[in-house]
C-alpha positions in Angstrom: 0.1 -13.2 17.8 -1.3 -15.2 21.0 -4.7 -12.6 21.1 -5.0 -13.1 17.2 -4.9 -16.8 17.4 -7.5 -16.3 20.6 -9.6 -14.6 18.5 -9.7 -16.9 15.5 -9.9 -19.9 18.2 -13.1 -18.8 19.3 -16.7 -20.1 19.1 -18.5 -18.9 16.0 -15.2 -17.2 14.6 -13.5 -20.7 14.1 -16.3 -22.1 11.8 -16.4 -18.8 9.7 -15.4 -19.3 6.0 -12.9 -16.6 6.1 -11.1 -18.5 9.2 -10.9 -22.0 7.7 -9.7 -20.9 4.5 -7.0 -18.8 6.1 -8.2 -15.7 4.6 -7.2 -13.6 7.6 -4.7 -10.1 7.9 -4.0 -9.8 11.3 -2.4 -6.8 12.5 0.9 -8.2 14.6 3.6 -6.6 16.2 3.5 -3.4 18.5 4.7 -1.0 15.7 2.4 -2.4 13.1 -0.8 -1.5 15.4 0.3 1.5 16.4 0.5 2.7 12.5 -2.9 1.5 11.8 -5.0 2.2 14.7 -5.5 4.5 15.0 -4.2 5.9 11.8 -2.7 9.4 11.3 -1.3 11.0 8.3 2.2 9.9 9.4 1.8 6.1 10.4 -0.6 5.6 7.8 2.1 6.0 4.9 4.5 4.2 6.7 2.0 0.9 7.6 -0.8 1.3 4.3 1.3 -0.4 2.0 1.9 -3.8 4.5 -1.5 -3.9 5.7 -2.7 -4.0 1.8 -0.4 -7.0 1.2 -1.7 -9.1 4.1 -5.3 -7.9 2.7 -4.3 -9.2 -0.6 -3.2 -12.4 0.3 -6.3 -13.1 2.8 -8.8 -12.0 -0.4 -6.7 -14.8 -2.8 -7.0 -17.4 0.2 -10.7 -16.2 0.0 -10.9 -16.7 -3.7 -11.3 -13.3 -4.5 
């Protein structure tokens, strides 16, 4: 969580629209990351499903 909020925190990320309106799906926790980067045909099934549900959120916080 600490490198996502470093990320967001920074210079020219901070101001973006995305970032101020929250509209953000970070990938957190050790066994989330590992499923979705790099994805296989295993992990992918298991972490697809949560990593569309933080997408969906972030594109309703983007209005979209």
């Amino acid at each position: 969580m600490r490198a996502a909020r470093c990320f967001v925190g920074k210079a020219g990320v901070a101001d973006s629209a995305v970032v101020t309106r929250g509209a953000v799906a970070p990938i957190i926790g050790q066994e989330f990351v590992y499923s979705v980067s790099p994805p296989t045909g295993l992990s992918l099934k298991w972490g697809l499903s949560r990593y569309l549900d933080l997408l969906a959120k972030a594109a309703e916080k983007a209005g979209g």
